[in-house]
ZAROLUM-577606 format. One line per field, with one value per atom (N, C-alpha, C, O): residue number from 1; x, y, z; residue in three letters; atom name. Coordinates in Angstrom, 3 decimals. Layout:
// ZAROLUM-577606
n: [NUM, ...]
u: [X, ...]
v: [Y, ...]
w: [Z, ...]
res: [ala, ...]
atom: [CA, ...]
//
This chain:
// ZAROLUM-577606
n: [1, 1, 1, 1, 2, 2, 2, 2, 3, 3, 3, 3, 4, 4, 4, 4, 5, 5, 5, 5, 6, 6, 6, 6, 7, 7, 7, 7, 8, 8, 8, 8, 9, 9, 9, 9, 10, 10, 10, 10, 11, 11, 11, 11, 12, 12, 12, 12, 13, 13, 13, 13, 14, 14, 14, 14, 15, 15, 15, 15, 16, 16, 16, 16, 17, 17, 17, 17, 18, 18, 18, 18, 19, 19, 19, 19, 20, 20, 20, 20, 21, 21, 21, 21, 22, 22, 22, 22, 23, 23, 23, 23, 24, 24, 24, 24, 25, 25, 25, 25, 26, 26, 26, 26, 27, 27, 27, 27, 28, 28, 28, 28, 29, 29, 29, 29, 30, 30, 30, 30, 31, 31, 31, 31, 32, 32, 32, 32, 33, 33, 33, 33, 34, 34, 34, 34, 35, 35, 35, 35, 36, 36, 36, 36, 37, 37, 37, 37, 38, 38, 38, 38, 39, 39, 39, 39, 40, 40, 40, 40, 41, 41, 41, 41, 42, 42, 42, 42, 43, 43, 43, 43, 44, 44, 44, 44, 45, 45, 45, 45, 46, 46, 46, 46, 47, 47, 47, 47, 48, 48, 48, 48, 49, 49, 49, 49, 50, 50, 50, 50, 51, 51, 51, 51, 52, 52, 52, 52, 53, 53, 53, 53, 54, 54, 54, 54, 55, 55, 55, 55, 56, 56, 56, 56, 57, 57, 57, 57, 58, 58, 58, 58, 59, 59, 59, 59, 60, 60, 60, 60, 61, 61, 61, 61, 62, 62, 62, 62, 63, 63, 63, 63, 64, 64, 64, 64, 65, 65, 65, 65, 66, 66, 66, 66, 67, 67, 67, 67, 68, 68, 68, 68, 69, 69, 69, 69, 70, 70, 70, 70, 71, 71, 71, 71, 72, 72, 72, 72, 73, 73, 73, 73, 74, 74, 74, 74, 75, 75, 75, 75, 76, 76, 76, 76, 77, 77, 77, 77, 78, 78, 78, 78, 79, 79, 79, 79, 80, 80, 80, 80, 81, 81, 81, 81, 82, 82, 82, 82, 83, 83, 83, 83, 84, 84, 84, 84, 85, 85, 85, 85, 86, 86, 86, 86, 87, 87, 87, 87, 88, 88, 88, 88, 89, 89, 89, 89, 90, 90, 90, 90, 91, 91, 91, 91, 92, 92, 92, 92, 93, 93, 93, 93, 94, 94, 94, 94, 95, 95, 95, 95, 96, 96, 96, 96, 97, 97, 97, 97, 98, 98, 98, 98, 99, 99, 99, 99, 100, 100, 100, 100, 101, 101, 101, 101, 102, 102, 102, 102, 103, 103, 103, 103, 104, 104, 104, 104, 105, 105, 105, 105, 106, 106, 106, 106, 107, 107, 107, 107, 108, 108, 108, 108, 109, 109, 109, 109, 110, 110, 110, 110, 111, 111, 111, 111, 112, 112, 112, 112, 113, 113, 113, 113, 114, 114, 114, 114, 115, 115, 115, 115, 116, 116, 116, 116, 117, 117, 117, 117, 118, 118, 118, 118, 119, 119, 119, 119, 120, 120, 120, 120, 121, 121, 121, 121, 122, 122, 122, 122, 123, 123, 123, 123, 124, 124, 124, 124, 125, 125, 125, 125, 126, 126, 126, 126, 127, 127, 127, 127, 128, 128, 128, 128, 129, 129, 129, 129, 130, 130, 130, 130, 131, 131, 131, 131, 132, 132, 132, 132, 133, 133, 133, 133, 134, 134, 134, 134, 135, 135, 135, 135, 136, 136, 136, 136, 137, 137, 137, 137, 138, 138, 138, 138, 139, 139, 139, 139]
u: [-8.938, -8.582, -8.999, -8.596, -9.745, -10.357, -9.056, -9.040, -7.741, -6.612, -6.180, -6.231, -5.729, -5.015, -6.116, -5.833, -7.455, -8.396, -8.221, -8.076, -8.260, -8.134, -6.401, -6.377, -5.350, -4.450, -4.569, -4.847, -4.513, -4.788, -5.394, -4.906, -6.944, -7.711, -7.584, -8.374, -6.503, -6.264, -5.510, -5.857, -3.986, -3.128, -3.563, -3.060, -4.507, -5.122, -5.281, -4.640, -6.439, -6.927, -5.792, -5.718, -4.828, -3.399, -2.778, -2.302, -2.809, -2.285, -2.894, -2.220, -3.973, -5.051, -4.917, -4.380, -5.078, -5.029, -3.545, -3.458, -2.547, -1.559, -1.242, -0.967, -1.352, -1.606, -1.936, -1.273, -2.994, -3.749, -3.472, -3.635, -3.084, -2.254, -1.329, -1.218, -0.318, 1.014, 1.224, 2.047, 0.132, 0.354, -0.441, -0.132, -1.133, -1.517, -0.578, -0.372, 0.710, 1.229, 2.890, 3.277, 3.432, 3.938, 4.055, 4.862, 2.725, 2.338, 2.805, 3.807, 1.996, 2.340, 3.816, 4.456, 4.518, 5.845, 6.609, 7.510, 6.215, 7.001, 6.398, 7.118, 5.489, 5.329, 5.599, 5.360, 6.156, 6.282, 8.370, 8.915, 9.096, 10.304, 10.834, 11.925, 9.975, 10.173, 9.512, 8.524, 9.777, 8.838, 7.951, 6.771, 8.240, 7.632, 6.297, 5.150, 7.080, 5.845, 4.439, 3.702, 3.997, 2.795, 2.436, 1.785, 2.726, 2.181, 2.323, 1.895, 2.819, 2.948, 2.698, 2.878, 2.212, 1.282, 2.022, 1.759, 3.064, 4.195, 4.031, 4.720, 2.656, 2.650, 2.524, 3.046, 1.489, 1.800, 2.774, 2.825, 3.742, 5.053, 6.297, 7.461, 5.825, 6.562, 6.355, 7.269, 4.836, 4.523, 4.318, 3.965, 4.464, 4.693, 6.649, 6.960, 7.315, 9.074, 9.123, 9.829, 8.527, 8.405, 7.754, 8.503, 6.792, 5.965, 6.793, 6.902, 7.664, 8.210, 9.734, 10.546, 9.905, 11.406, 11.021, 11.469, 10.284, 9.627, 9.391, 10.297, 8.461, 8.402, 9.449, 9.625, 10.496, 11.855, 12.853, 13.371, 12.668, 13.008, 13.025, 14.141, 11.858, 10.748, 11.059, 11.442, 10.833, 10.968, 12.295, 12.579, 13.165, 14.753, 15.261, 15.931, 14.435, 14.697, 14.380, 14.998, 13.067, 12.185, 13.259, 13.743, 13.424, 14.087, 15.688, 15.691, 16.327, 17.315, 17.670, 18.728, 15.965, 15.550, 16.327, 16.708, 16.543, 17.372, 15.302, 14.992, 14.667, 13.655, 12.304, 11.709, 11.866, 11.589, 9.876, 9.812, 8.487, 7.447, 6.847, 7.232, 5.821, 4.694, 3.672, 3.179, 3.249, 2.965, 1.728, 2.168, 0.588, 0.262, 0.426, -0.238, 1.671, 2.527, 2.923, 2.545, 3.718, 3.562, 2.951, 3.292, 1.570, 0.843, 0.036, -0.383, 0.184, -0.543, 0.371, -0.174, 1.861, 2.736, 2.641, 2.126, 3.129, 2.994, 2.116, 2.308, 0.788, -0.099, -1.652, -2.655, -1.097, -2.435, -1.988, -2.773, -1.075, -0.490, 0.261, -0.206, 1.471, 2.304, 1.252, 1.166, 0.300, -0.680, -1.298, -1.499, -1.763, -2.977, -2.253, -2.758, -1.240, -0.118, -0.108, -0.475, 0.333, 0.548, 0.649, 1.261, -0.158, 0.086, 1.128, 1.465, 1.523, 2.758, 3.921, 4.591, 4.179, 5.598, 5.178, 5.960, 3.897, 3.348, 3.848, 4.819, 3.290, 3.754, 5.109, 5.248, 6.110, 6.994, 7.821, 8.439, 7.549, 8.090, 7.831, 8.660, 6.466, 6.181, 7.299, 8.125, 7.547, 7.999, 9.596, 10.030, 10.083, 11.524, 11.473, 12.583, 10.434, 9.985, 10.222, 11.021, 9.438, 9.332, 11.162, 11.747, 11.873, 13.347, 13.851, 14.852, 13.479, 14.753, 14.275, 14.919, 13.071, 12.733, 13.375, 13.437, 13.975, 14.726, 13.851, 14.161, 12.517, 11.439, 11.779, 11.052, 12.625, 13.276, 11.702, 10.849, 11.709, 10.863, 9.404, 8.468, 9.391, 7.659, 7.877, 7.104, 8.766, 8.702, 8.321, 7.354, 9.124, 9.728, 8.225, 7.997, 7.211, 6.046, 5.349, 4.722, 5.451, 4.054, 4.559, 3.649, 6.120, 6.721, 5.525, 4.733, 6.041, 5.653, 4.253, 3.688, 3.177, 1.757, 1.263, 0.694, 1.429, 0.542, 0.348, -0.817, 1.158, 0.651, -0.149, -0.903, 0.129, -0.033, -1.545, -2.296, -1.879, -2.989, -3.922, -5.119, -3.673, -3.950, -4.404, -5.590, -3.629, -3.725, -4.949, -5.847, -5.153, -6.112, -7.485, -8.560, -7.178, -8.423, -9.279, -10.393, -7.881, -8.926, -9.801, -10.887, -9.139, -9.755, -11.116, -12.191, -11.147, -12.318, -13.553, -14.779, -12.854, -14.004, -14.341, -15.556, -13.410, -14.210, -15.419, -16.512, -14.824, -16.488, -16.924, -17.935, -16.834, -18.180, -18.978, -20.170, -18.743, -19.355, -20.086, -21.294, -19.006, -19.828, -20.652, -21.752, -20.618, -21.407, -23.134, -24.221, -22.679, -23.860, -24.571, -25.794, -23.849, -24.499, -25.581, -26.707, -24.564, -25.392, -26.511, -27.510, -26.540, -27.386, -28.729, -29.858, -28.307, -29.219, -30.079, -31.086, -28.969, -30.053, -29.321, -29.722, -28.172, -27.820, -25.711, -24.876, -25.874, -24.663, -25.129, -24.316]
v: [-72.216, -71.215, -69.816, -68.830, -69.723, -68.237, -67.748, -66.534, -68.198, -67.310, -66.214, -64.989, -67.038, -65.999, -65.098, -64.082, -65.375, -64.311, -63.057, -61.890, -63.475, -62.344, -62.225, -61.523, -62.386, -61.944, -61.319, -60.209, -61.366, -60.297, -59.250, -58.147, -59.488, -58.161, -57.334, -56.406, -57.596, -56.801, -56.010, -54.861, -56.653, -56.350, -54.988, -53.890, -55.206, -54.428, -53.075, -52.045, -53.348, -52.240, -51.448, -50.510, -51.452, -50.808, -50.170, -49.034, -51.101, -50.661, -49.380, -48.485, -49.512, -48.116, -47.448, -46.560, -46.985, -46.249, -45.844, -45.337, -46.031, -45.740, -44.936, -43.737, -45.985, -45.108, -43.338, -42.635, -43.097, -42.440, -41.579, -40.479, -41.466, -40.241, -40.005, -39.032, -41.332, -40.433, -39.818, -38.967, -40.534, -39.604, -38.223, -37.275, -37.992, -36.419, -36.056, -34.956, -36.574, -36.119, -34.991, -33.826, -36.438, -36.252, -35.178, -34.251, -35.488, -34.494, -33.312, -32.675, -33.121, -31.225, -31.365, -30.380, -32.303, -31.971, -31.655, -30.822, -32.516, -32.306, -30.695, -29.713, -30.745, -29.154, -28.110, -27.025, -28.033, -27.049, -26.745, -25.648, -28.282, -28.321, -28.192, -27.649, -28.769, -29.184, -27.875, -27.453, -27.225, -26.272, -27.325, -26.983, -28.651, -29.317, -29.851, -30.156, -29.816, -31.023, -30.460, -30.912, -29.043, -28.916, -28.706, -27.695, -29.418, -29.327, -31.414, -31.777, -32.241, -33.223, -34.092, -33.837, -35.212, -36.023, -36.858, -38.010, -35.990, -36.781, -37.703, -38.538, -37.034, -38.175, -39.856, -40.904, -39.470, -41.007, -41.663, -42.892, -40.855, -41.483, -41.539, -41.798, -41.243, -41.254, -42.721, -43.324, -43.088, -43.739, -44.979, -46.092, -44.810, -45.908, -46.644, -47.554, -45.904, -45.880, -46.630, -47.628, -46.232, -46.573, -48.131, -49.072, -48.363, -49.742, -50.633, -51.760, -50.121, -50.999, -51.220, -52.032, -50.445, -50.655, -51.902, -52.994, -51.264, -52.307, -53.731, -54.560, -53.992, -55.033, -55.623, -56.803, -54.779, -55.489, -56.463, -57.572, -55.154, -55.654, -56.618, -57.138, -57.475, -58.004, -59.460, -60.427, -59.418, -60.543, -61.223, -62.354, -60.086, -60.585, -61.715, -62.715, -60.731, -61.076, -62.491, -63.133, -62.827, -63.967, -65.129, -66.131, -64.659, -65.108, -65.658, -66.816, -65.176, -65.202, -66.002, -66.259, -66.439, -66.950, -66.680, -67.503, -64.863, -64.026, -63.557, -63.722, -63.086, -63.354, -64.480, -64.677, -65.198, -66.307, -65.987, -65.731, -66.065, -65.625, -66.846, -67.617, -66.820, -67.408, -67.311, -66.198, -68.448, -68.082, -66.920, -65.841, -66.730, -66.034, -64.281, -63.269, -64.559, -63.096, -62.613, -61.584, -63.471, -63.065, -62.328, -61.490, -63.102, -62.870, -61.147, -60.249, -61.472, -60.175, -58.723, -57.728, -58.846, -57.657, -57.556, -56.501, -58.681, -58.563, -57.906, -56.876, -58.986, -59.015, -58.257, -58.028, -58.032, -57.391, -55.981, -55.193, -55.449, -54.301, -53.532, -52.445, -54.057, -53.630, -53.262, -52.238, -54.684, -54.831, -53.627, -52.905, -53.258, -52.158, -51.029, -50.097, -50.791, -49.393, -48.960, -47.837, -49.885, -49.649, -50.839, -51.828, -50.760, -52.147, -51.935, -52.898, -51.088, -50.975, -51.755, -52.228, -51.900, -52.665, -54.004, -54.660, -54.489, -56.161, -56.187, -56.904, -55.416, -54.957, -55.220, -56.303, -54.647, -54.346, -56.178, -56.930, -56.355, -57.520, -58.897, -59.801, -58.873, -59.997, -59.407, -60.295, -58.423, -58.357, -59.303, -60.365, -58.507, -59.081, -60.714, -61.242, -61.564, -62.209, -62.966, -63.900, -62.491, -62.858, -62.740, -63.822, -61.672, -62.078, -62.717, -63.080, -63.336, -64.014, -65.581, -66.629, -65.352, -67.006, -67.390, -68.523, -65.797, -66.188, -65.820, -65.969, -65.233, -65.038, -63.252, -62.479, -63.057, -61.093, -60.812, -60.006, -61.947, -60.708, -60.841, -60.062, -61.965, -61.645, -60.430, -59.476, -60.423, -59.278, -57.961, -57.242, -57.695, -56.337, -56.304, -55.402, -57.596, -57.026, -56.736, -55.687, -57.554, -57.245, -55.922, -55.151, -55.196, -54.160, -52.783, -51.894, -53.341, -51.943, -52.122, -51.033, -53.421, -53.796, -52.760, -51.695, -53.019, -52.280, -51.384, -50.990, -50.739, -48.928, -48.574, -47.608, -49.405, -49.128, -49.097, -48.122, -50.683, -50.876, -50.346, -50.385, -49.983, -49.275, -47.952, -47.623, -47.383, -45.885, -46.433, -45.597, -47.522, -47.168, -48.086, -48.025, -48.873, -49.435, -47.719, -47.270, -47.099, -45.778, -44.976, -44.410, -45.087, -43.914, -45.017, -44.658, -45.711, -46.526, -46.524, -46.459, -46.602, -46.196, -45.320, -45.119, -44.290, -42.623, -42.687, -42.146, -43.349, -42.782, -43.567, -43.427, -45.163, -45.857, -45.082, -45.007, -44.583, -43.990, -42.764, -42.624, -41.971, -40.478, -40.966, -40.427, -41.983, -42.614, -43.038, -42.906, -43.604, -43.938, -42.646, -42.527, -41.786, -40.913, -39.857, -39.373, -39.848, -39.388, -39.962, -39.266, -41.438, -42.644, -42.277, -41.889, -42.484, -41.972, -40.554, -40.299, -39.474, -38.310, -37.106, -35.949, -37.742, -36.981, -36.204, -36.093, -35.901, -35.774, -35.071, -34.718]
w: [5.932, 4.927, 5.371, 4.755, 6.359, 7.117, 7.674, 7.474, 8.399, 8.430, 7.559, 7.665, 6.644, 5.371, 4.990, 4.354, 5.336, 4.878, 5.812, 5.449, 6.895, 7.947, 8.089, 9.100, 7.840, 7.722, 7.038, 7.492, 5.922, 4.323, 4.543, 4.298, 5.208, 5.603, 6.635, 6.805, 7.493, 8.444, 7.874, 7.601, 7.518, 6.571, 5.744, 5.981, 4.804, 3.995, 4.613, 4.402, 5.554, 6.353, 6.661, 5.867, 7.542, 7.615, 6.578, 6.598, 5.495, 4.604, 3.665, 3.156, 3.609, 3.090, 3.672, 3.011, 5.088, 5.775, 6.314, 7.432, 5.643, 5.869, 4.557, 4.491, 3.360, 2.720, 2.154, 1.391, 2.764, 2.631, 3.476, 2.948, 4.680, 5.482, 4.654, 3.907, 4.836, 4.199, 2.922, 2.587, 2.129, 0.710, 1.163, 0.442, 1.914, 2.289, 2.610, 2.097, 3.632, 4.570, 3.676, 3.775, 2.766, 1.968, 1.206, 1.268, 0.107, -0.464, -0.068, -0.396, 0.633, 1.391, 1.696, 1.327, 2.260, 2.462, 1.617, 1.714, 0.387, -0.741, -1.436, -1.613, -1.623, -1.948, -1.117, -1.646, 0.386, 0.629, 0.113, -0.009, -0.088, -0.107, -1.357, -1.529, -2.515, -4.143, -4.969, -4.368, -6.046, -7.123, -7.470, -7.545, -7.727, -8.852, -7.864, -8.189, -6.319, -5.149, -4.880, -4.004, -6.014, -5.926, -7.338, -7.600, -8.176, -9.284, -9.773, -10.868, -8.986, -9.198, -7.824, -6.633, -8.520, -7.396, -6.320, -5.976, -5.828, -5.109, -3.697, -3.111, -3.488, -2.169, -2.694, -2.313, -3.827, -4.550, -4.882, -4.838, -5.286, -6.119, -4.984, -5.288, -3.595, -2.710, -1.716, -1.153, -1.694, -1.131, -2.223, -1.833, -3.035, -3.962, -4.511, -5.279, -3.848, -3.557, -2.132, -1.990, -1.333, 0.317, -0.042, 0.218, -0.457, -0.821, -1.348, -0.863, -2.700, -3.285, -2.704, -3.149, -1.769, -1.216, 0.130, 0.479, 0.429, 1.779, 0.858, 0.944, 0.163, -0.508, -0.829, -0.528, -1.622, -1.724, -0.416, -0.290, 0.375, 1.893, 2.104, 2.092, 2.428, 2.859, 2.267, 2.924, 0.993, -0.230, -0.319, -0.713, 0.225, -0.087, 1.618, 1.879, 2.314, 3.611, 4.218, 5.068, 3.426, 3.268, 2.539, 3.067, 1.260, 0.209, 1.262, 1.679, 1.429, 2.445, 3.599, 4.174, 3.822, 5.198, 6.481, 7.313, 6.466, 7.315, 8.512, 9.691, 7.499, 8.302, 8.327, 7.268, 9.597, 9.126, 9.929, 11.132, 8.957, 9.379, 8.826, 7.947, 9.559, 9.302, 8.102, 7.922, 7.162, 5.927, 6.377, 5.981, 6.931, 7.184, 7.826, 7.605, 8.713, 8.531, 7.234, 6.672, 6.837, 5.235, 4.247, 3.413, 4.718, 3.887, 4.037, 3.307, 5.471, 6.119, 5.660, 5.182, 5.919, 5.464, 4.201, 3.829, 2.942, 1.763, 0.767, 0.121, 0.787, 0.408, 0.574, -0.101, 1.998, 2.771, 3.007, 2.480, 3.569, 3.737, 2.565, 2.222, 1.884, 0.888, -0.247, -0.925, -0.241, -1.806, -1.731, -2.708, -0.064, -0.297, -0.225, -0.852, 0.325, 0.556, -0.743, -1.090, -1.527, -2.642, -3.429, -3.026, -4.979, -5.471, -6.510, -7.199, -6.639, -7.202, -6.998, -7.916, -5.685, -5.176, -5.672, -6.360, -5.344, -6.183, -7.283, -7.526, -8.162, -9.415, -9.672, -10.241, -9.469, -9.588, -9.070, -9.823, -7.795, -7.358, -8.302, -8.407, -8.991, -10.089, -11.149, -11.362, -11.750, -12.790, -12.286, -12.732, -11.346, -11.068, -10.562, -10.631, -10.090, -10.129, -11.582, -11.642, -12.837, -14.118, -14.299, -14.342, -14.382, -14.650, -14.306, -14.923, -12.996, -11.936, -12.619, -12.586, -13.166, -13.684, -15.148, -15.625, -15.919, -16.681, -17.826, -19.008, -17.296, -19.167, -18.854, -18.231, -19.271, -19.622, -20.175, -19.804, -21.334, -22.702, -21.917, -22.095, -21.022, -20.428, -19.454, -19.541, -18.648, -17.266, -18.588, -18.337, -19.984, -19.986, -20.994, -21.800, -20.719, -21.983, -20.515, -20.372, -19.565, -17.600, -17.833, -18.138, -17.780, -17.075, -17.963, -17.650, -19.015, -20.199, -20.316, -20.219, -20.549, -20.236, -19.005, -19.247, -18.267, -17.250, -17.180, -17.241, -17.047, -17.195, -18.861, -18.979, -19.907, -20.888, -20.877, -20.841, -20.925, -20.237, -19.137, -19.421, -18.242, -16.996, -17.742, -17.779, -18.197, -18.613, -19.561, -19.666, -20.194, -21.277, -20.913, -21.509, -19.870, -18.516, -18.205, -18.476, -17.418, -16.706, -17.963, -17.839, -18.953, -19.957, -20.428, -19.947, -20.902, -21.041, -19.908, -20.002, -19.075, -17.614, -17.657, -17.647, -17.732, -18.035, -19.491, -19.664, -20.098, -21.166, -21.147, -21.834, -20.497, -20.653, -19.431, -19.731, -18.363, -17.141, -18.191, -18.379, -18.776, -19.413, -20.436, -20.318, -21.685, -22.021, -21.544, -22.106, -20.202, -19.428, -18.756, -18.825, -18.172, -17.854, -19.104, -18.990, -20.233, -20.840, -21.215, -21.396, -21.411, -21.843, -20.613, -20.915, -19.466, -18.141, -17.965, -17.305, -19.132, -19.341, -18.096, -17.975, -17.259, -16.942, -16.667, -15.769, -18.142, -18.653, -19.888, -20.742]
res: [unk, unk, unk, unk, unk, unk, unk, unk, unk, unk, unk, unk, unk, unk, unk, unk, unk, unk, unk, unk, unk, unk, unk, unk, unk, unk, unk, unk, unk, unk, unk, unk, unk, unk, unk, unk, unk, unk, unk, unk, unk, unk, unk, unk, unk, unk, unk, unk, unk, unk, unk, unk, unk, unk, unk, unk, unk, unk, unk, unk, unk, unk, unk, unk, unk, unk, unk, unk, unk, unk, unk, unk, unk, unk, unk, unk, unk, unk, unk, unk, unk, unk, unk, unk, unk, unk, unk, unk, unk, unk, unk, unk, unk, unk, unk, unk, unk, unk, unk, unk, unk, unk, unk, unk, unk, unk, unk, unk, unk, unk, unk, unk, unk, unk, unk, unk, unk, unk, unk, unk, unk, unk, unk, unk, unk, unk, unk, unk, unk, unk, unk, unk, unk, unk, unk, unk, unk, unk, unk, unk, unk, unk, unk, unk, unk, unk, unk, unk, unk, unk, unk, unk, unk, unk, unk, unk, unk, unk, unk, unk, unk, unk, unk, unk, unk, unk, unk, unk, unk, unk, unk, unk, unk, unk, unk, unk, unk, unk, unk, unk, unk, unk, unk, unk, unk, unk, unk, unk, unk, unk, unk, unk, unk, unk, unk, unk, unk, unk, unk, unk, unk, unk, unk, unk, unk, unk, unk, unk, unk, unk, unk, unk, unk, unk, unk, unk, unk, unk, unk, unk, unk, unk, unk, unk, unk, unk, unk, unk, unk, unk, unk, unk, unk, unk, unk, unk, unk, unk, unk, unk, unk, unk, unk, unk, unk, unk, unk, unk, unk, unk, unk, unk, unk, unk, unk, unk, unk, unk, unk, unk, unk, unk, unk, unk, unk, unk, unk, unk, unk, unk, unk, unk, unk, unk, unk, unk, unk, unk, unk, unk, unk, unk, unk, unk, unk, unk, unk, unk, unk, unk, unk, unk, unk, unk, unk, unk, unk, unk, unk, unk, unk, unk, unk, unk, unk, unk, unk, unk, unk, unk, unk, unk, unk, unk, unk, unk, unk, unk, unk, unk, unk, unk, unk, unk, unk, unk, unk, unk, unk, unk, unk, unk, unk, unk, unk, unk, unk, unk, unk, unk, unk, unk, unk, unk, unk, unk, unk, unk, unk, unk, unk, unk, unk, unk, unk, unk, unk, unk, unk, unk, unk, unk, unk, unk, unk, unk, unk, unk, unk, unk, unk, unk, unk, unk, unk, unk, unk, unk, unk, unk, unk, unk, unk, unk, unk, unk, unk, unk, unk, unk, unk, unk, unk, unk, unk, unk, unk, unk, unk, unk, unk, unk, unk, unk, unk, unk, unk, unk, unk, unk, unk, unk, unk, unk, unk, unk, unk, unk, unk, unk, unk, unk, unk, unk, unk, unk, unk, unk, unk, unk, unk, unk, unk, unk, unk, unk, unk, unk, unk, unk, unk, unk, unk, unk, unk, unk, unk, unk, unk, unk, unk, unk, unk, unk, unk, unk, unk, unk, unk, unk, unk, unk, unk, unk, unk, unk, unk, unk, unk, unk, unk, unk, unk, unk, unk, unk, unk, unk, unk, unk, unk, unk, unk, unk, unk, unk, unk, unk, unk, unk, unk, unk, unk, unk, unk, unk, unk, unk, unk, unk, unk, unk, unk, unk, unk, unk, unk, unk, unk, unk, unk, unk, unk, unk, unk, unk, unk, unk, unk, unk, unk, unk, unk, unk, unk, unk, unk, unk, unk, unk, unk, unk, unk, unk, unk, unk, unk, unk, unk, unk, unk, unk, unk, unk, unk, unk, unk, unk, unk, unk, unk, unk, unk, unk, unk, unk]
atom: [N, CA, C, O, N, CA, C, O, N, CA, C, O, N, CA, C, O, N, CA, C, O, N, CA, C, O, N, CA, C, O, N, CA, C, O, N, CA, C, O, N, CA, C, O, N, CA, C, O, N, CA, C, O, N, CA, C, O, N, CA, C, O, N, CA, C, O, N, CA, C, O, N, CA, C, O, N, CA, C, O, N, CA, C, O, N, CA, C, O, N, CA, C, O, N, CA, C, O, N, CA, C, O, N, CA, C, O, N, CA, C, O, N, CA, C, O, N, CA, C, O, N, CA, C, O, N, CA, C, O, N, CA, C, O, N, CA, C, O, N, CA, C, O, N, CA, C, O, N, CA, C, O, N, CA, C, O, N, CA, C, O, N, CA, C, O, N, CA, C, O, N, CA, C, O, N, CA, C, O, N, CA, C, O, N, CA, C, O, N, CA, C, O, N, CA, C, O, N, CA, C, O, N, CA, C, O, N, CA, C, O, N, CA, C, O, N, CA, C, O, N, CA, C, O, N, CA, C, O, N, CA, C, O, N, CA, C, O, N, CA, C, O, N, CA, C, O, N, CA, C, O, N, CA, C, O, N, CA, C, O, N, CA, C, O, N, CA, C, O, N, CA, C, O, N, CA, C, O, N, CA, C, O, N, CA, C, O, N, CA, C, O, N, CA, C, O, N, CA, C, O, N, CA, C, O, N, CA, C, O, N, CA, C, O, N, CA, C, O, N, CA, C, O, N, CA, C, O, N, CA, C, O, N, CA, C, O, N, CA, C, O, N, CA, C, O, N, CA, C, O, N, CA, C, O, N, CA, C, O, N, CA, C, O, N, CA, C, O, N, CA, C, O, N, CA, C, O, N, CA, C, O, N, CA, C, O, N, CA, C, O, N, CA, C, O, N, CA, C, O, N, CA, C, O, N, CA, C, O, N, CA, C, O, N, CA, C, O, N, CA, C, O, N, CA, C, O, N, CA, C, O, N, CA, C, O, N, CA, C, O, N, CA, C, O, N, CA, C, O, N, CA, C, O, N, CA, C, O, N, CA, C, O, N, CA, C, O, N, CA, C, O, N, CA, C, O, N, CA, C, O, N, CA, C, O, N, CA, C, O, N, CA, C, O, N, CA, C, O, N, CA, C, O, N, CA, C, O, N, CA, C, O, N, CA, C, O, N, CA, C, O, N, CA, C, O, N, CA, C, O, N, CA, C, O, N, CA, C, O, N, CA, C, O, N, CA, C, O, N, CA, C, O, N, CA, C, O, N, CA, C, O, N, CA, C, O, N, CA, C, O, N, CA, C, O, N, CA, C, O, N, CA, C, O, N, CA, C, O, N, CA, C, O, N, CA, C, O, N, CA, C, O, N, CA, C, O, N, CA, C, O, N, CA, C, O, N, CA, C, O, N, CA, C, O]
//
């Protein structure tokens, strides 16, 4: 079971760090080309289009058995790379996932859930942290 571990974590590693240039890289591109690409977080929402198109790619290609990898390659592009690039395209691929199985009303409660949630995960973190800090005496 130590394969898929180190597939995944290599995977990963790539994937953060790919990440993480190109949404710098982006970013600035898009703000020097867009009004809006410096007032909006576009390297994210660029590299989160790139993730989920690749993922699509990828899944269909698999799906298709046009490309044929090793469950561990797999796992390494998918899961380890795509997941950490961006977990959005995951995201996104379970939901269509959830339709293609035929439950609409579960994908469109995951689809609309997450961010809903998410948005109200991060805000909870913010004041249990400012909470604590103040609790700690320094806040």
């Amino acid at each position: 079971m130590i394969q898929p571990a180190i597939a995944i974590g290599s995977g990963a590693v790539a994937g953060a760090l790919a990440r993480y240039y190109l949404t710098i890289g982006l970013g600035e591109l898009a703000s020097r080309l867009w009004p809006l690409g410096a007032t909006l977080p576009m390297g994210t929402f660029l590299v989160n289009l790139l993730g989920s198109f690749g993922m699509g790619a990828i899944a269909a290609l698999i799906g298709q058995q046009v490309l044929r990898l090793s469950p561990e390659l797999t796992l390494l592009m998918t899961v380890g790379f795509l997941g950490s690039f961006t977990t959005f395209s995951s995201y996104i691929l379970d939901t269509v996932k959830l339709m293609a199985e035929g439950r609409s009303h579960l994908a469109l409660l995951y689809w609309l859930g997450s961010p809903v949630c998410g948005f109200l995960g991060l805000q909870g973190g913010m004041r249990a942290s400012q909470w604590l800090a103040g609790v700690m005496g320094k806040g």
